[in-house]
TORKOL-4160 file (C-alpha; in steps of 0.2 Angstrom, whole numbers, padded with zeros to 4 digits, m for minus):
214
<pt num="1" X="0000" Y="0000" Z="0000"/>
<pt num="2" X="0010" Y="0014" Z="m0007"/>
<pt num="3" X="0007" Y="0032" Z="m0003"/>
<pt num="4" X="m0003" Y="0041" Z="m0016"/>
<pt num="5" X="m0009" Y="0060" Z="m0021"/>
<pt num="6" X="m0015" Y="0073" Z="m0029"/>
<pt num="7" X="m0004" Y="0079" Z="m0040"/>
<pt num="8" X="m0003" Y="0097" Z="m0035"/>
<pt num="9" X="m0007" Y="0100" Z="m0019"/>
<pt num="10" X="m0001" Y="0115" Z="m0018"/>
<pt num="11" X="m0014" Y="0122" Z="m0031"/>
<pt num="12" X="m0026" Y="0120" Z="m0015"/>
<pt num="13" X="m0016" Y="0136" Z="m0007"/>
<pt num="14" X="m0025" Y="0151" Z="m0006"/>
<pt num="15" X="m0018" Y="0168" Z="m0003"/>
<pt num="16" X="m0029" Y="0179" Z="0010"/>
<pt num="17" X="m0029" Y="0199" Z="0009"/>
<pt num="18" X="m0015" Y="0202" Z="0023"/>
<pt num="19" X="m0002" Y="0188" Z="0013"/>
<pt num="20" X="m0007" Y="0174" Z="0026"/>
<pt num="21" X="m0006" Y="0156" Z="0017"/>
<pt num="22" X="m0021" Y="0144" Z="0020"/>
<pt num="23" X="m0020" Y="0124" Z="0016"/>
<pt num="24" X="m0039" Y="0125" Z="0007"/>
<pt num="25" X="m0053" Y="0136" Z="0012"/>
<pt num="26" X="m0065" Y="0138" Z="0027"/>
<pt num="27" X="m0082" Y="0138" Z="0029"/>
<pt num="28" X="m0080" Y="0154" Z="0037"/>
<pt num="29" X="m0079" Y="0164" Z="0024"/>
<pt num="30" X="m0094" Y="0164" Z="0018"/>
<pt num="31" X="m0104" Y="0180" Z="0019"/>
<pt num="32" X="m0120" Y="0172" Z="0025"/>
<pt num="33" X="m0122" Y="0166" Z="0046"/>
<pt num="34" X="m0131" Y="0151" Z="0040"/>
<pt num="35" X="m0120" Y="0148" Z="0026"/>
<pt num="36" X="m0104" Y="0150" Z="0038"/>
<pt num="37" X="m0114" Y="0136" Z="0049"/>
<pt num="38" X="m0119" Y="0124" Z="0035"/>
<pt num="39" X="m0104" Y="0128" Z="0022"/>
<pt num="40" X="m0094" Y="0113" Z="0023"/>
<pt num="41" X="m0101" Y="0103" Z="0009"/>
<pt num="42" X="m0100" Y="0116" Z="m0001"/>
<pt num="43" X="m0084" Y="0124" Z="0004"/>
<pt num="44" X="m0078" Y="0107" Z="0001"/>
<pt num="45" X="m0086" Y="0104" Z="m0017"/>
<pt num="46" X="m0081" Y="0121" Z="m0022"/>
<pt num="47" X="m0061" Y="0116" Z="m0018"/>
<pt num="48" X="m0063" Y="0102" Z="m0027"/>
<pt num="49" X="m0069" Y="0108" Z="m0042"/>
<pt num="50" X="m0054" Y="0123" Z="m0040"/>
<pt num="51" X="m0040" Y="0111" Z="m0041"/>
<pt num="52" X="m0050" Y="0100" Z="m0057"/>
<pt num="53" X="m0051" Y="0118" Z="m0067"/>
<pt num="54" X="m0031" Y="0118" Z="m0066"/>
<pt num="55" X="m0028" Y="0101" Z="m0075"/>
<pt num="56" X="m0035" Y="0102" Z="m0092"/>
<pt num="57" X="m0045" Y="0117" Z="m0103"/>
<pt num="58" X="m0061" Y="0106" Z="m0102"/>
<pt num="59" X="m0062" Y="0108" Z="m0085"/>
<pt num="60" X="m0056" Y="0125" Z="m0083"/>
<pt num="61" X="m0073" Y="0131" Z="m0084"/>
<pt num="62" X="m0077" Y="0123" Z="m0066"/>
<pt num="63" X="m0068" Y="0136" Z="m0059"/>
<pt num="64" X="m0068" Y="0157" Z="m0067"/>
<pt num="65" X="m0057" Y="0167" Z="m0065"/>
<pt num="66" X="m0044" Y="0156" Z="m0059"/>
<pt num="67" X="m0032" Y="0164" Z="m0046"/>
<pt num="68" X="m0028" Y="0156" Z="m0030"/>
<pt num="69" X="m0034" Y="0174" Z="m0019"/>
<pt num="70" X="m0047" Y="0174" Z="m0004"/>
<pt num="71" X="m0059" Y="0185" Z="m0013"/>
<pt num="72" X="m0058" Y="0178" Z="m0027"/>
<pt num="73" X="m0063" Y="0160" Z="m0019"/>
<pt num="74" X="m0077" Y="0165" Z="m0009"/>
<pt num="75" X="m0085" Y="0173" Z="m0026"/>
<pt num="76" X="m0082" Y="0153" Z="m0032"/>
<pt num="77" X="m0088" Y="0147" Z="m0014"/>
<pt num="78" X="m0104" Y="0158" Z="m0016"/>
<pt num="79" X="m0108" Y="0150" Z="m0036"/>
<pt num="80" X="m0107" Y="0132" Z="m0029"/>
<pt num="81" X="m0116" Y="0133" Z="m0014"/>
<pt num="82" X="m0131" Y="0138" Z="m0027"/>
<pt num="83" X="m0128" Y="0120" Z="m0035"/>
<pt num="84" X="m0121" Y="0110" Z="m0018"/>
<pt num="85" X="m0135" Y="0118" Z="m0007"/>
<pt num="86" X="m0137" Y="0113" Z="0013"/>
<pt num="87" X="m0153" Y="0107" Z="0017"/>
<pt num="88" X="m0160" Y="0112" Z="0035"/>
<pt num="89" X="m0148" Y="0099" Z="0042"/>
<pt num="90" X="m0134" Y="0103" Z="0032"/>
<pt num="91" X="m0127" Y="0091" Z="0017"/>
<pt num="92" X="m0130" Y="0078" Z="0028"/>
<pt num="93" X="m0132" Y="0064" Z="0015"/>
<pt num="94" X="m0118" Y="0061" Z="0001"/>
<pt num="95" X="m0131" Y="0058" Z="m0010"/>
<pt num="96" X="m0133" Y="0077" Z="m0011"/>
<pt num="97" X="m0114" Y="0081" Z="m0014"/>
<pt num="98" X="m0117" Y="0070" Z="m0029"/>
<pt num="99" X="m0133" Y="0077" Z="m0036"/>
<pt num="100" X="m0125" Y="0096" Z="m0031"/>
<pt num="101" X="m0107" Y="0091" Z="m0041"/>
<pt num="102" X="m0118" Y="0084" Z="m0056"/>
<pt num="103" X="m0129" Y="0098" Z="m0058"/>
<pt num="104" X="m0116" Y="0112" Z="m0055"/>
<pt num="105" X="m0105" Y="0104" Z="m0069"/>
<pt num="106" X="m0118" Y="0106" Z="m0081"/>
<pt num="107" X="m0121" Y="0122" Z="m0077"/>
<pt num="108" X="m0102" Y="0122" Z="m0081"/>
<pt num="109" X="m0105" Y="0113" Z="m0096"/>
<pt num="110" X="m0093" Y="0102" Z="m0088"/>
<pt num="111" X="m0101" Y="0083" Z="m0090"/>
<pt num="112" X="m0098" Y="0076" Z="m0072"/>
<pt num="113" X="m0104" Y="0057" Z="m0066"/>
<pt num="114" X="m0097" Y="0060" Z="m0048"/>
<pt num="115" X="m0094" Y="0043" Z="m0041"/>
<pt num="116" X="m0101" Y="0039" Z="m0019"/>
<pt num="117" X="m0097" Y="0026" Z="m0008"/>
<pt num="118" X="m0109" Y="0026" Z="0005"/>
<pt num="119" X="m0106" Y="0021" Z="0021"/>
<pt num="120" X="m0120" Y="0013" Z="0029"/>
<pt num="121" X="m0123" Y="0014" Z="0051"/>
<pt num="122" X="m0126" Y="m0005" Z="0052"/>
<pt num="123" X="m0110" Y="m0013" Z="0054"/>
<pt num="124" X="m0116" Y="m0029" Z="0048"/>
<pt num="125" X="m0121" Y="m0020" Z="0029"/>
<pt num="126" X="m0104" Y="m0011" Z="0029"/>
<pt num="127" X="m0094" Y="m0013" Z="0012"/>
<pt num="128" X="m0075" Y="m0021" Z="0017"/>
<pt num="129" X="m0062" Y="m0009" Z="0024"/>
<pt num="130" X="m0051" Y="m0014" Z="0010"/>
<pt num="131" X="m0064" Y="m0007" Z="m0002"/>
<pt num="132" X="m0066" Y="0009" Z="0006"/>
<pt num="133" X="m0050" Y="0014" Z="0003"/>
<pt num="134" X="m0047" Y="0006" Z="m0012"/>
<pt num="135" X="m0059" Y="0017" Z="m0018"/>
<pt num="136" X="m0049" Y="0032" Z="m0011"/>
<pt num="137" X="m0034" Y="0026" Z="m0019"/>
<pt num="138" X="m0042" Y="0027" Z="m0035"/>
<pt num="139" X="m0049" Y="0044" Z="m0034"/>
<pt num="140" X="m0031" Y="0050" Z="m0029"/>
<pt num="141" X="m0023" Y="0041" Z="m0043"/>
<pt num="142" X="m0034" Y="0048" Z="m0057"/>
<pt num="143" X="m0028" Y="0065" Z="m0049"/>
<pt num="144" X="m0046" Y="0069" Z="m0041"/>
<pt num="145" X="m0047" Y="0073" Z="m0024"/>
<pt num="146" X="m0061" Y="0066" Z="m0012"/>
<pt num="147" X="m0075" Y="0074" Z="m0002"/>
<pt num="148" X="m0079" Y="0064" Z="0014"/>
<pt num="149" X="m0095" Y="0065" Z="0025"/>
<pt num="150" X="m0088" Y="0062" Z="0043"/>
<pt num="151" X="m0105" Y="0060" Z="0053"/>
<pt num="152" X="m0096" Y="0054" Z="0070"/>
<pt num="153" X="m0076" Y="0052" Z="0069"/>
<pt num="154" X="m0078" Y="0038" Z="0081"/>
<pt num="155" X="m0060" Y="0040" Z="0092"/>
<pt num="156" X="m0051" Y="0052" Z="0077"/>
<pt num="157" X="m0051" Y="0066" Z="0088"/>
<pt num="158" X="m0041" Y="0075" Z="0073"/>
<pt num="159" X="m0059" Y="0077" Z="0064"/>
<pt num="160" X="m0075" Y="0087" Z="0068"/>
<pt num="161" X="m0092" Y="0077" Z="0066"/>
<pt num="162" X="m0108" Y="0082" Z="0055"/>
<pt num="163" X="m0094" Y="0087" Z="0046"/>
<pt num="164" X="m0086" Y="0087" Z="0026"/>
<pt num="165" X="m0066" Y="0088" Z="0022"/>
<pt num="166" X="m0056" Y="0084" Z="0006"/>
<pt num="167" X="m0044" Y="0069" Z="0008"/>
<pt num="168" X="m0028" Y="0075" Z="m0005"/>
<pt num="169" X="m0018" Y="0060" Z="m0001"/>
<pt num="170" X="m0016" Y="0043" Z="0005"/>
<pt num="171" X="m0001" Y="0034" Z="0015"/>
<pt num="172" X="m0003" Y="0016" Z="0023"/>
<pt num="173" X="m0020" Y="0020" Z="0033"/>
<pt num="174" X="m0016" Y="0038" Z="0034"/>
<pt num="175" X="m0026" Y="0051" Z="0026"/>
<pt num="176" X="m0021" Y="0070" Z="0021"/>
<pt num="177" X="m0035" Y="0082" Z="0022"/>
<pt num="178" X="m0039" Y="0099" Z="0019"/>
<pt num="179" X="m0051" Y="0107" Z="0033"/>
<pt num="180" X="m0053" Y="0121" Z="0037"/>
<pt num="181" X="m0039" Y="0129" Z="0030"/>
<pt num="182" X="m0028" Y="0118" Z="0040"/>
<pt num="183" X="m0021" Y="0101" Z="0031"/>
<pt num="184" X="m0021" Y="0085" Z="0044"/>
<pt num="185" X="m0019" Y="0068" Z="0044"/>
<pt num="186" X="m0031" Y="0054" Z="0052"/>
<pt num="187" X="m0032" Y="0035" Z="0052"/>
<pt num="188" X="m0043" Y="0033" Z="0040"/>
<pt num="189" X="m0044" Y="0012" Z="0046"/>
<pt num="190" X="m0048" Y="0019" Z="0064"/>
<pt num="191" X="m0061" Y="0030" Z="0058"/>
<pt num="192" X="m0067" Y="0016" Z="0048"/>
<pt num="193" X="m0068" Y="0004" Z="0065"/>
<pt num="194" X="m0072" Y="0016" Z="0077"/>
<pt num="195" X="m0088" Y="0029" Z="0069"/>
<pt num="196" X="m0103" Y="0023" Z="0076"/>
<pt num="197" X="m0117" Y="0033" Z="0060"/>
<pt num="198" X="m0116" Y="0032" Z="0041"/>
<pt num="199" X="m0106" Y="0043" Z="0029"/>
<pt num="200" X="m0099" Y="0044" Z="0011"/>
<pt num="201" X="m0085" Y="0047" Z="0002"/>
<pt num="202" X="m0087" Y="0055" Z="m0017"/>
<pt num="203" X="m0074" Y="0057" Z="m0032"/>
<pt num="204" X="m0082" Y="0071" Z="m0043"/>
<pt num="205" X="m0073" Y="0063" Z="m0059"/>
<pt num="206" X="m0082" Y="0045" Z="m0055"/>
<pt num="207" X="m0066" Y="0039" Z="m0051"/>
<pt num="208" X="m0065" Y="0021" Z="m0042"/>
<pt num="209" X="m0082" Y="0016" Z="m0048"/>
<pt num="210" X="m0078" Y="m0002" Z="m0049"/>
<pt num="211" X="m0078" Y="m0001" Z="m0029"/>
<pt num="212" X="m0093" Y="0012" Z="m0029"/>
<pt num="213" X="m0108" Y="0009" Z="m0017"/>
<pt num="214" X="m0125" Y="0012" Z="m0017"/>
């Protein structure tokens, strides 16, 4: 199990007003209180579709203008949050970041076919650890990072719950992800033994589909 990710993570830095460096963006910024409440799913689509505009023209249009400034991103922020839209619980089902990623690239006229792997409560109707992060593995390795709906983080007191990060990069059991404007690393096999709700993992390219869930 070799370590694998995103290609250029550094394309996830953006640059605030006063110079200061962030690893990704916050929910925070948004301009709305209940958006600045909610925002993670979309905070989280909305860097995701950031660092896909960088790899190819005909996915540039995901992502306008592309600079890597605050401002600039919370204008982007805003436009996806229109598409990936909280509902009076949040984004609390992965089945809405996918339907949010889908419809937001045609609006792009970018064709999307965002891929999820659902993650059930019951323990007994749980897919294989082994296919979880396979599925990961191959999100990472077509260069698309992963959005990952952490209801309860179980003993990973690195994550928050009722919460969605990006995971950039996979090591062993450890994952790299993107919160907050902060980048960490959690055991993603932990997490996978020890959360005690359901959850989801999505690639917005419809990577690792051969390990997909429904």
């Amino acid at each position: 199990m070799g370590a694998l990710s995103i290609t250029h993570p550094q394309w996830m830095d953006l640059t605030g007003s006063d110079g200061t460096v962030t690893h990704g963006a916050d929910q925070d910024w948004f301009p709305d209180v209940w958006q600045q409440r909610a925002g993670c799913g979309p905070t989280t689509a909305a860097l995701i579709f950031h660092y896909l505009a960088q790899q190819s023209p005909a996915l540039s249009p995901l992502r306008s203008p592309m600079d890597h400034d605050q401002v600039g991103f919370i204008e982007h922020m805003c436009k996806v949050w229109q598409y990936v839209t909280p509902r009076s619980h949040g984004l609390n089902r992965p089945e809405y970041m996918v339907e949010g990623m889908a419809a937001y690239g045609a609006a792009c006229g970018v064709p999307l076919a965002p891929t999820l792997f659902a993650f059930p409560s019951a323990r007994t109707k749980r897919p294989p650890y082994d296919q979880l992060r396979s599925f990961v593995a191959a999100s990472l390795a077509a260069d698309c990072p992963v959005a990952f709906l952490n209801l309860d983080n179980g003993k990973v007191k690195e994550l928050d719950r009722w919460h969605w990060v990006t995971i950039i990069g996979l090591d062993g059991d450890a994952a790299a992800l993107l919160d907050s404007g902060n980048a960490l690393s959690i055991d993603l096999a932990l997490w996978y033994a020890t959360t005690r709700t359901r959850g989801g993992f999505v690639s917005a390219l419809g990577a690792g589909k051969e390990f997909a869930t429904c």
